[in-house]
KOLPAKOL-805081 format. One record per atom (N, C-alpha, C): x, y, z; residue in three letters. Coordinates in Angstrom, 2 decimals, padded with zeros to 5 digits. Each point is the difference from the previous one (the first is absolute). Layout:
% KOLPAKOL-805081
        xx        yy        zz   type
         X         Y         Z    Ala
...
This chain:
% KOLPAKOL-805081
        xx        yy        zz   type
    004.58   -056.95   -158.35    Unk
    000.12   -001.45    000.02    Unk
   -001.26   -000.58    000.64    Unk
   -000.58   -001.06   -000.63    Unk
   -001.33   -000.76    000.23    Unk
    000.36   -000.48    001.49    Unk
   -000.57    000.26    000.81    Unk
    000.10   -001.41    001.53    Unk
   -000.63   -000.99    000.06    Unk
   -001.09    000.29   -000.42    Unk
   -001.38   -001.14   -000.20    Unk
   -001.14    000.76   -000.87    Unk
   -001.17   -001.25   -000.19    Unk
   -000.75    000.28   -000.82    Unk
   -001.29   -000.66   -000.14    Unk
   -001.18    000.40    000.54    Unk
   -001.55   -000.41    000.66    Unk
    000.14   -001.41   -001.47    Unk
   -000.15   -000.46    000.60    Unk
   -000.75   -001.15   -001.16    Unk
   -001.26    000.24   -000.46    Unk
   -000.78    000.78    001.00    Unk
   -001.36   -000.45   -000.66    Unk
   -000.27    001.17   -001.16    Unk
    001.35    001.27    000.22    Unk
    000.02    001.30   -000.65    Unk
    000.97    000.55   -000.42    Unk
    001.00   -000.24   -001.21    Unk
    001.33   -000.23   -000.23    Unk
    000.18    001.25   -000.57    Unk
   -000.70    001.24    000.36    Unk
    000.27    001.48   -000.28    Unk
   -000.09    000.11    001.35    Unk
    000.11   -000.34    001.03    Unk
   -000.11    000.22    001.52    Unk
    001.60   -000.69    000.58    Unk
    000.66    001.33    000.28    Unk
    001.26   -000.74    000.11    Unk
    000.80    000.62    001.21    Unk
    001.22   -000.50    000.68    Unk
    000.93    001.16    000.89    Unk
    001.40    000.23   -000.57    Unk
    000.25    001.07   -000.45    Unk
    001.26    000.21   -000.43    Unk
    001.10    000.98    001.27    Unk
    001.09   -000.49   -000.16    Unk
    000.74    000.59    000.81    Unk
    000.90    001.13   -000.83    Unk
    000.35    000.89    000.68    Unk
    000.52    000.83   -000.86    Unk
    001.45    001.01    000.69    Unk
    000.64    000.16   -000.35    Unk
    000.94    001.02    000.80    Unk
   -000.03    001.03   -000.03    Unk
   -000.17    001.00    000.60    Unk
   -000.38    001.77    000.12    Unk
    000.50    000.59   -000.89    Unk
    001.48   -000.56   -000.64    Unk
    000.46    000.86   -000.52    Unk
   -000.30    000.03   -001.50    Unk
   -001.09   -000.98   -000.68    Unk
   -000.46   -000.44   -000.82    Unk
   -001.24   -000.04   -000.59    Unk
   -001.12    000.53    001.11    Unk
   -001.00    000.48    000.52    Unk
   -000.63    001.08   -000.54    Unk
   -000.01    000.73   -001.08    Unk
   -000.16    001.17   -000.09    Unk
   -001.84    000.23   -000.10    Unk
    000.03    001.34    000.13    Unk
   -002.08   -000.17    000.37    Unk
   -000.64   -000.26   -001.17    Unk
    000.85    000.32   -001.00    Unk
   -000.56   -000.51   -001.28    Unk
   -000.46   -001.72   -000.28    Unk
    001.03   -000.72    000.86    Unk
   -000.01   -001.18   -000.20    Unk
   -000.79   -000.78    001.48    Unk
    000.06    000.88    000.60    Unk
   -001.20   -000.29    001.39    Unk
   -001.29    000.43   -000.49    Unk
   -000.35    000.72   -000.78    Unk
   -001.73    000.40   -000.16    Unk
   -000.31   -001.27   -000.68    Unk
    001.67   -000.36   -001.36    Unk
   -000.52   -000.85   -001.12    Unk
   -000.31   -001.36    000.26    Unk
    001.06   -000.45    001.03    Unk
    000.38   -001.13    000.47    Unk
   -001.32   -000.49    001.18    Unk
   -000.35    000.56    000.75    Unk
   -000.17    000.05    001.73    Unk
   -001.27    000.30   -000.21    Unk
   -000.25    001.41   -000.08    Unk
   -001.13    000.59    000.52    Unk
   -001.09    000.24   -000.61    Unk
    000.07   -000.58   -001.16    Unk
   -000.76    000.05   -001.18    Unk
   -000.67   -001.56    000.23    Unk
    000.94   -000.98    000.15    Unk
   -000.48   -001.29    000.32    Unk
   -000.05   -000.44    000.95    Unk
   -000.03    001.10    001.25    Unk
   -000.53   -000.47    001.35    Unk
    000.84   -001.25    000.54    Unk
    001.04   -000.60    000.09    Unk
    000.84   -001.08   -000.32    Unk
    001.03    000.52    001.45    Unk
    000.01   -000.52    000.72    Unk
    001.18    000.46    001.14    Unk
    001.15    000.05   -000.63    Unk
    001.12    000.39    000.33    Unk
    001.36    000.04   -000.08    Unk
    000.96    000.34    001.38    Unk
    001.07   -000.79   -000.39    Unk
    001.23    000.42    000.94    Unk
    000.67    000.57   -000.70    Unk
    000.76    000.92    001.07    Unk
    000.39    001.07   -000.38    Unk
    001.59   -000.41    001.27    Unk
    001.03   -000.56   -001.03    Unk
    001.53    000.13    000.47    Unk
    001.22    001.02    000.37    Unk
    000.57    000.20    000.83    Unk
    001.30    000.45    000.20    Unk
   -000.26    001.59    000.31    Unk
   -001.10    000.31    000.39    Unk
   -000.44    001.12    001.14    Unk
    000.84   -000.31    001.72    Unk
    000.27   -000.74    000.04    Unk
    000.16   -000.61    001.60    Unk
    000.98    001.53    000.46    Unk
    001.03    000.61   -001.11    Unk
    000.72    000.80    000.69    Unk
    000.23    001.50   -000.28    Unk
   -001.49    000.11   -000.77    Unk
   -000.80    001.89   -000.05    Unk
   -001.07   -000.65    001.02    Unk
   -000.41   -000.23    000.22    Unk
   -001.05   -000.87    001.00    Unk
    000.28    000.61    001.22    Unk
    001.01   -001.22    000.83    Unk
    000.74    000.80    001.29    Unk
    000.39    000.92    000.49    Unk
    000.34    001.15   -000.73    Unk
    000.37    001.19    000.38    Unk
   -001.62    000.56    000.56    Unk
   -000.90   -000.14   -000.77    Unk
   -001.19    000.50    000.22    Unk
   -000.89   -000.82    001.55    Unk
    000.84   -001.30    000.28    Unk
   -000.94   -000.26    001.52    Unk
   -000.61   -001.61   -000.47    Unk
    000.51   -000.21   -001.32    Unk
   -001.11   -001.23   -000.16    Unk
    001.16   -000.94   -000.05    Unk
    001.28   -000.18    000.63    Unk
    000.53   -001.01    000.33    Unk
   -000.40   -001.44    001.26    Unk
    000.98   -000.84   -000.41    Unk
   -000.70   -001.22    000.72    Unk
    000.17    000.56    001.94    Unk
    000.97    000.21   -000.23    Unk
    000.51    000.44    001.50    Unk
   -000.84    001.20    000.32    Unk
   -000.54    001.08   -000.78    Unk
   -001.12    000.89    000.42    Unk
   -001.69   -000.48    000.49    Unk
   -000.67   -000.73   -000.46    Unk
   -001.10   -001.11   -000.09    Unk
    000.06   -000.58    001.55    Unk
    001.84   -000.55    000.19    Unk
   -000.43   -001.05    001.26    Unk
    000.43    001.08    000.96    Unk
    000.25    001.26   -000.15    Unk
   -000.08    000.94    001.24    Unk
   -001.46    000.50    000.13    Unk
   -000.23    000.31   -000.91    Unk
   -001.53    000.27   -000.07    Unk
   -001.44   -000.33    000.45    Unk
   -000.17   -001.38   -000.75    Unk
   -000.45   -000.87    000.18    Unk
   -000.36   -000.88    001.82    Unk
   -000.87    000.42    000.53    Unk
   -000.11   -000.47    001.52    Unk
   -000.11   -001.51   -000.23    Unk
    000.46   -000.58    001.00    Unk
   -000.05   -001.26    000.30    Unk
   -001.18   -000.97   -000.74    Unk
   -001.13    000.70    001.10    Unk
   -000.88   -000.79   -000.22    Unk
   -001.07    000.75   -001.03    Unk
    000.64    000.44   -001.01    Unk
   -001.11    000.34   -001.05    Unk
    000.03   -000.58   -000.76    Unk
   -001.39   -000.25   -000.84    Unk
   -000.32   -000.73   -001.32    Unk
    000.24    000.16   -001.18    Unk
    000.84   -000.48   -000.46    Unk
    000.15    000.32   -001.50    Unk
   -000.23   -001.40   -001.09    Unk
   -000.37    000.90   -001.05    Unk
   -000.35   -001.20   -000.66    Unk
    001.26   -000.52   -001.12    Unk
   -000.16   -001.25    000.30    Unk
    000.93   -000.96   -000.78    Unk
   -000.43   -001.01   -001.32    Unk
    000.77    000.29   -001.22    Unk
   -000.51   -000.73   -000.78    Unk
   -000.42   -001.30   -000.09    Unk
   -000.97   -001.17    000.21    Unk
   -000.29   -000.61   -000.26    Unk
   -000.33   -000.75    001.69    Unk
    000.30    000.74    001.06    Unk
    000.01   -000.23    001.31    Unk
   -000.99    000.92    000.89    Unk
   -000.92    000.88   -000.59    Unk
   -001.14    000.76    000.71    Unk
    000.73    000.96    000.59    Unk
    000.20    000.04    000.92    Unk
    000.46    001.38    001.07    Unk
    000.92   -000.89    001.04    Unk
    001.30    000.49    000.58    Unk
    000.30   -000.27    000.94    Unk
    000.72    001.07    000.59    Unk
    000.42   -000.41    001.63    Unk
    000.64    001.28    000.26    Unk
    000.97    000.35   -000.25    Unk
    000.52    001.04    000.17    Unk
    001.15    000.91   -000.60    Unk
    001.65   -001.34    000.16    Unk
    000.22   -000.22    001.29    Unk
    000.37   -000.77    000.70    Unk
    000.36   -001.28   -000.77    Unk
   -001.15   -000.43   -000.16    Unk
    000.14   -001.30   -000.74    Unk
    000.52   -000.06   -001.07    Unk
   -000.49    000.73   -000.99    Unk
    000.12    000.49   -001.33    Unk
    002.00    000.04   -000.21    Unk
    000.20    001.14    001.27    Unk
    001.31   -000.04   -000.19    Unk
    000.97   -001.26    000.47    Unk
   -000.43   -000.36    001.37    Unk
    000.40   -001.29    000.24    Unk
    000.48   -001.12   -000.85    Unk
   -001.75   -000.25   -001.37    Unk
    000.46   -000.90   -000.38    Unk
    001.29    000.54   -001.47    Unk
   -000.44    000.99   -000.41    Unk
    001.03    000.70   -000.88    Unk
    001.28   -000.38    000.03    Unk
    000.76    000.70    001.76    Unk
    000.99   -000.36   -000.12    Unk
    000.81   -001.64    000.47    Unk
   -001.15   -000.84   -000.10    Unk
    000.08   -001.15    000.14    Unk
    000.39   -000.81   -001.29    Unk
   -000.42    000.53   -001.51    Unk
    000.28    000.10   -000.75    Unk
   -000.79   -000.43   -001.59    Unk
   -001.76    000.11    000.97    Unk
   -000.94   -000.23   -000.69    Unk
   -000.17    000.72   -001.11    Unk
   -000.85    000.26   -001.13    Unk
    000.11    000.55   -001.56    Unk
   -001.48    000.82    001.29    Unk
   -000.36    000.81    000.06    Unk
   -001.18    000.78    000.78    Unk
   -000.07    001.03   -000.79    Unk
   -001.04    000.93   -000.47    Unk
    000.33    001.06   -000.75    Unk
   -001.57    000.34    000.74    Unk
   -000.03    001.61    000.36    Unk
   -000.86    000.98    000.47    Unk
   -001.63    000.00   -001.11    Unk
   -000.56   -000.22    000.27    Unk
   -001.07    000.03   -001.27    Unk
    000.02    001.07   -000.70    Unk
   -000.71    000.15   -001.21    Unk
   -000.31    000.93   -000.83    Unk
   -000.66    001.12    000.49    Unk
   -000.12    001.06    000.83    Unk
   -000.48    001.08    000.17    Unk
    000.41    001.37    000.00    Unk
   -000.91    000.91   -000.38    Unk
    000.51    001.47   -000.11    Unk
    000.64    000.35    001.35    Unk
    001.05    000.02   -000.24    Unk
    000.66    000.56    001.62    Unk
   -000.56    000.97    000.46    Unk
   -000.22    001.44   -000.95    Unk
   -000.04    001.06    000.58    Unk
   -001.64    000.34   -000.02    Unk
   -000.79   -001.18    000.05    Unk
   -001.50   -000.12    000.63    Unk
    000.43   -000.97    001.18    Unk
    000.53   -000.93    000.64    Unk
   -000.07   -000.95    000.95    Unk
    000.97    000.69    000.85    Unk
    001.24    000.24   -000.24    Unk
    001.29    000.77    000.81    Unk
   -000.25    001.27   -000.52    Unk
   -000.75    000.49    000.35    Unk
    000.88    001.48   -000.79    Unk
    000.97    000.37    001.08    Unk
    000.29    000.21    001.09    Unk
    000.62   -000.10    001.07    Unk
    001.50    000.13   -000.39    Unk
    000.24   -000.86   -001.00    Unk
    001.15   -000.21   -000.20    Unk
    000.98    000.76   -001.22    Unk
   -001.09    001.17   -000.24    Unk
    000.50    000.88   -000.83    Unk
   -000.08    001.33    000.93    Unk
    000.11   -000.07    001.42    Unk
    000.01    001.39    000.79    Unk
    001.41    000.08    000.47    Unk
């Protein structure tokens, strides 16, 4: 499913997608071929077992460390969650976890 779509480049797009629908055939064809981000849905609960739950992150995660936030630069860990469960839309930026955290796969 389309999310949006560059105006200035209407083959430049974000599609969301659900895992279970996903297949690599349709990620090389879809995704990676056109360099095009995607979300990727309804992992949240093969996810968790492995450490990458929400409640794993804010044990993790020290107070005062920086993380970066979409459209908000970096703030600290703290804040980030603060304003979260305050009930702001906040989402973690786009980065390779396991280059920035790898930490969090030990």
């Amino acid at each position: 499913v389309c999310v949006c779509r560059a105006a200035s480049d209407p083959t430049y797009e974000v599609t969301r997608w659900h895992w279970s629908t996903l297949s690599v055939a349709a990620f090389r064809a879809h995704c990676a071929a056109s360099r095009c981000p995607l979300i990727i849905t309804g992992l949240g609960p093969h996810l968790a077992p492995r450490g990458l739950s929400l409640e794993r992150l804010r044990a993790l995660l020290p107070a005062d460390m920086a993380v970066p936030v979409r459209g908000h630069g970096t703030m600290s860990a703290a804040s980030f969650f603060g304003r979260l469960d305050a009930g702001e839309a906040l989402y973690l930026a786009d980065v390779p976890l396991a280059i920035h955290f790898p930490w969090l796969f030990d």
